[in-house]
C-alpha positions, -999 to 999 in steps of 0.1 A, spaced: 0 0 0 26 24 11 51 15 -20 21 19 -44 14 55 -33 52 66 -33 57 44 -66 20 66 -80 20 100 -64 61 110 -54 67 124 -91 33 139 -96 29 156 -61 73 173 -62 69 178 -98 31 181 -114 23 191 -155 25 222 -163 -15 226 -169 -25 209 -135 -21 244 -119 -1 228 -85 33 237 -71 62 222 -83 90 216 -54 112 199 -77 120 201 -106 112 168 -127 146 158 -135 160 161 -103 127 140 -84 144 111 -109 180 113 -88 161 116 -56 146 81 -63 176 68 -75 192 79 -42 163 64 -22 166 33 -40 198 27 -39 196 30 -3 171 5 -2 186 -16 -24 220 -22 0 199 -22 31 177 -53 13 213 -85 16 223 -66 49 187 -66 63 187 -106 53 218 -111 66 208 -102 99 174 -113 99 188 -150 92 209 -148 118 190 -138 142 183 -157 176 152 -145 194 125 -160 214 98 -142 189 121 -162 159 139 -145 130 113 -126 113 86 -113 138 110 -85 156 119 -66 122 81 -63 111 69 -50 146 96 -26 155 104 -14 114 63 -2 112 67 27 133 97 45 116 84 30 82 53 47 89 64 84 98 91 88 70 61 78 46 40 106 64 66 132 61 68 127 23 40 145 20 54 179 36 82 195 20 100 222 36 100 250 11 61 261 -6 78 263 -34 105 251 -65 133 247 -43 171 223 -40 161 221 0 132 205 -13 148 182 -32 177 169 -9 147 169 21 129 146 -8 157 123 -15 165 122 27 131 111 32 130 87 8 163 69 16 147 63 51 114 57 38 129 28 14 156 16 43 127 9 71 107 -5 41 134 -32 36 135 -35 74 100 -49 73 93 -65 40 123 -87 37 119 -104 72 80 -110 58 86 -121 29 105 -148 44 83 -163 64 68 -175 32 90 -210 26 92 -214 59 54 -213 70 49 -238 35 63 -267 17 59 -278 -16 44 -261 -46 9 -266 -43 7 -249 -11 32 -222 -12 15 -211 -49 -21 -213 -28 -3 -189 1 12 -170 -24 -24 -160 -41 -36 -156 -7 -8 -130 -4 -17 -115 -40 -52 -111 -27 -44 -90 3 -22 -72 -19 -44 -60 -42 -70 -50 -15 -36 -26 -1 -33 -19 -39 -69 -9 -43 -69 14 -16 -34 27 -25 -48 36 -60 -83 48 -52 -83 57 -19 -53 79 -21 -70 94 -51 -98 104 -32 -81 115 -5 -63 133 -20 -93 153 -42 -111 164 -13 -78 171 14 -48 170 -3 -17 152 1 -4 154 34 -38 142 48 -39 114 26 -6 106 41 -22 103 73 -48 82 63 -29 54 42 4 58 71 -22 46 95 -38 16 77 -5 4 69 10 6 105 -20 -21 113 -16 -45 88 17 -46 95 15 -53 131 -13 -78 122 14 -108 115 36 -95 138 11 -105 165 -4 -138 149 17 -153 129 37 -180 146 70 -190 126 82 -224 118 110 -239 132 136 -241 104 152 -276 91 184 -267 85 212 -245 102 205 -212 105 234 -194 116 270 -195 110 274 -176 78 285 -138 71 277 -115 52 300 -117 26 295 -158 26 262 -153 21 266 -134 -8 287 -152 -24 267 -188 -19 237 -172 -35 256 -165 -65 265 -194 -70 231 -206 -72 223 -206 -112 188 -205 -113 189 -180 -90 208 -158 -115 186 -162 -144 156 -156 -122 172 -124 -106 185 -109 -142 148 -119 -157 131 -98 -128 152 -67 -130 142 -66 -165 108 -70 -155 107 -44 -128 122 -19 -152 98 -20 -174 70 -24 -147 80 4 -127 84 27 -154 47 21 -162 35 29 -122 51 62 -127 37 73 -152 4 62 -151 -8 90 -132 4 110 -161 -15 87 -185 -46 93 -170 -44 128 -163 -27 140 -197 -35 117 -228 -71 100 -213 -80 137 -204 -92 129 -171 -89 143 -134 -68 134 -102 -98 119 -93 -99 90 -120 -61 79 -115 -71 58 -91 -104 47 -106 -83 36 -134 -57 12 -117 -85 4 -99 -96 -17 -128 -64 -30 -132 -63 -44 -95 -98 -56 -101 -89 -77 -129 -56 -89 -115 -79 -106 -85 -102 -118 -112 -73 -133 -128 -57 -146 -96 -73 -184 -95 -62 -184 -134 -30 -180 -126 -28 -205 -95 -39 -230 -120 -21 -225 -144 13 -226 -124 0 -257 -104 -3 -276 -138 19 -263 -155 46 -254 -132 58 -214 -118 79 -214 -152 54 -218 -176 31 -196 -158 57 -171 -151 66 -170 -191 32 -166 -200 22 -136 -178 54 -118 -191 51 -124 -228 13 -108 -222 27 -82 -206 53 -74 -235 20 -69 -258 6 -46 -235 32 -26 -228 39 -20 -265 1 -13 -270 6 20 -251 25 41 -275 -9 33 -298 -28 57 -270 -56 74 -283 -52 70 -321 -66 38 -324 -89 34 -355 -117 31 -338 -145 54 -328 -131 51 -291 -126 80 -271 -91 83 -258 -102 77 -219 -118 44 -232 -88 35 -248 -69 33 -220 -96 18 -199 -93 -18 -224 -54 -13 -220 -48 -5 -181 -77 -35 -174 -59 -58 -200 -28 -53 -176 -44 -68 -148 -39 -104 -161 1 -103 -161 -1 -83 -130 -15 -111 -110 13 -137 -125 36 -101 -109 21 -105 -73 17 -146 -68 44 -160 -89 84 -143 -79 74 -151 -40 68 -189 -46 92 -190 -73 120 -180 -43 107 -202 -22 118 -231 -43 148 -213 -50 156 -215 -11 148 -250 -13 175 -259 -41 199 -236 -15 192 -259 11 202 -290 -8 232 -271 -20 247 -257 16 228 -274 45 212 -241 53 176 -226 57 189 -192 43 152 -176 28 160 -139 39 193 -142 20 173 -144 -15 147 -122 -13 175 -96 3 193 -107 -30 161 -102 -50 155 -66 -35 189 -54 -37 186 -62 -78 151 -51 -87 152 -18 -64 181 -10 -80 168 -16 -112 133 1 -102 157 35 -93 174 32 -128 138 31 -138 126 62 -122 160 78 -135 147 68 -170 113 82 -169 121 117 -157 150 119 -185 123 105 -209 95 129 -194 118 158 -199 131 150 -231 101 143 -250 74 164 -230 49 152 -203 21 181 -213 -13 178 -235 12 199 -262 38 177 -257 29 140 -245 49 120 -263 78 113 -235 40 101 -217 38 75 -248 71 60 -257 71 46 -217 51 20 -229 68 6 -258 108 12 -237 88 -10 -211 80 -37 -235 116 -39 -248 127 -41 -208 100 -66 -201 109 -83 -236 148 -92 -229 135 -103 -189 112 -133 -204 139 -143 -227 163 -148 -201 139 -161 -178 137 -192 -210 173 -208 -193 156 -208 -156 159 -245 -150 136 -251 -122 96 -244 -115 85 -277 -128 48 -286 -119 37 -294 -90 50 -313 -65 46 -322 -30 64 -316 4 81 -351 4 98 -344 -32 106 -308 -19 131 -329 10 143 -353 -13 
């Protein structure tokens, strides 16, 4: 939820088009570099965060303490976002911008990594941790859904800041919601033992693991660069109001949950390969379909348009949200055969270090395409060509992700051990 509104609304609210008649604090090119700091940041805090959270001996467990004491800081850095120091185009504004978002993306890491986690270690096998992992999806979309629509509202009728109340506040309680239930599961295999460095290294030396990681920064690239600018999209080339952004996504989301059982299925037969190819080659057609925006030959009004093509995306979106966590899982498995050791935080560490540093390259990209090609009903065409750059991106992710030797169908928690 909180990601979603900093992936949807950071740009936009430092750095809004021209017409929209709002403040700009920053100018557009430099937002870019203040994610790519923030990211950055996040993305060495994600194997460090592992590290630790792997090796950790508590009586709560491994994962539990980093989810319950990370909300609280998570939470207030994501509040103060929303309240930049200078009413005006300002460089205090953007250092204060890329400060906040550093420690907004480093308690982020603090929290998600240790939860994410918990996944292969709570289930075995591929049946179940594909079924957890929709059940995940699901309650990701809802934080989605309100991320998109919600904060639109919210931010229609008060503005930004208090919408950054709002959302800060829902967050802190789901958060704190497994960090009070959720009982972990005794690992299987040694836990500690291992630096940092080790660590590192023995994950790199897992080979699926590499063409998995390599597949998904492509992937995020192209994904992220989408998020950013879809508030743009709506706004600018469907001609409609802050107000409809989120009713937009909203359709996406909606479909993505519609989509959800379709893609349990289908990776349950078929295996978290197959499934994961699929979703990404549909997403690679979609992608490339927005550079068609609003000159279709059709009697479609524009907004239509991108109605069909922003609900279209919410079928490969639900392959995005169910598939890479039970795909790691099984990764951490293959690592336990390999080194003796239950090592789960290590990977998705690994995983976040990669994509977030991809996703800040990303947001690099789309500010220098932005400003280079225009982001204004005069000048949309930087607007357009994220699409089709996205699809390229997405494009060279799925054929790497061709080599990934594991993900075969399904299998149970006896074959898992063996």
């Amino acid at each position: 939820m909180v990601a979603q509104v900093v992936m949807m609304w950071v740009t936009y609210f430092y750095s809004p088009p021209p017409e929209a008649g709002l403040t700009i604090y920053v100018p557009i090119s430099l937002v870019g570099w203040a994610m790519v700091i923030g990211r950055m940041v996040d993305a060495i805090a994600d194997p460090l965060v592992a590290v630790w959270s792997d090796n950790t001996t508590s009586r709560w467990g491994r994962r539990i303490p980093f989810i319950l004491f990370g909300a609280p800081p998570l939470i207030l850095s994501f509040i103060f976002l929303w309240k930049p120091p200078v009413a005006e185009i300002s460089w205090f504004n953007f250092l204060y911008l890329a400060l906040v978002l550093s420690a907004f993306f480093f308690f982020f890491t603090v929290v998600v990594a240790p939860y994410l986690a918990l996944l292969p270690e709570i289930a075995r096998g591929v049946r179940q941790r594909v079924n957890l992992a929709a059940w995940q999806a699901f309650f990701n979309i809802i934080g989605l859904a309100i991320a998109m629509v919600g904060s639109a509202l919210l931010v229609e009728r008060f503005g930004f800041f208090t919408m950054g109340l709002v959302i800060g506040l829902v967050a802190l309680i789901s958060y704190w919601i497994p960090a009070l239930t959720v009982a972990e599961r005794r690992p299987e295999g040694r836990t500690t033992g291992i630096g940092f460095w080790q660590s590192i290294v023995l994950t790199l030396r897992n080979r699926p693991f590499i063409f998995y990681i390599l597949s998904q920064i492509c992937f995020w690239f192209g994904f992220n660069m989408v998020m950013i600018t879809a508030a743009y999209f709506v706004t600018v080339v469907m001609g409609l109001g802050e107000g409809q952004v989120g009713l937009t996504l909203g359709l996406t989301m909606l479909v993505a949950m519609i989509s959800f059982p379709l893609i349990t299925l289908l990776a349950r037969k078929k295996g978290t390969k197959s499934a994961m190819l699929f979703t990404t080659a549909l997403f690679v057609v979609i992608l490339a379909a927005l550079a068609s925006f609003g000159r279709w030959p059709l009697p479609i009004s524009p907004a239509l348009q991108g109605f069909i093509l922003f609900g279209a995306a919410g079928v490969p979106l639900a392959g995005l949200f169910v598939l890479p966590n039970a795909i790691v899982a099984e990764l951490t498995d293959y690592d336990q055969a390999i080194t003796g050791q239950r090592r789960e935080a290590i990977y998705y560490g690994m995983q976040g270090l990669a994509v977030k540093a991809a996703m800040g390259l990303s947001s690099l990209g789309v500010s220098l395409l932005l400003n280079t090609f225009g982001y204004s009903q005069s000048r949309p065409l930087g607007i357009l060509l994220s699409g089709p750059v996205a699809a390229f991106f997405t494009l060279v992710g799925f054929v790497i992700f061709l080599a990934y030797p594991l993900g075969k169908a399904d299998v149970g928690e006896d074959q898992v051990r063996k």
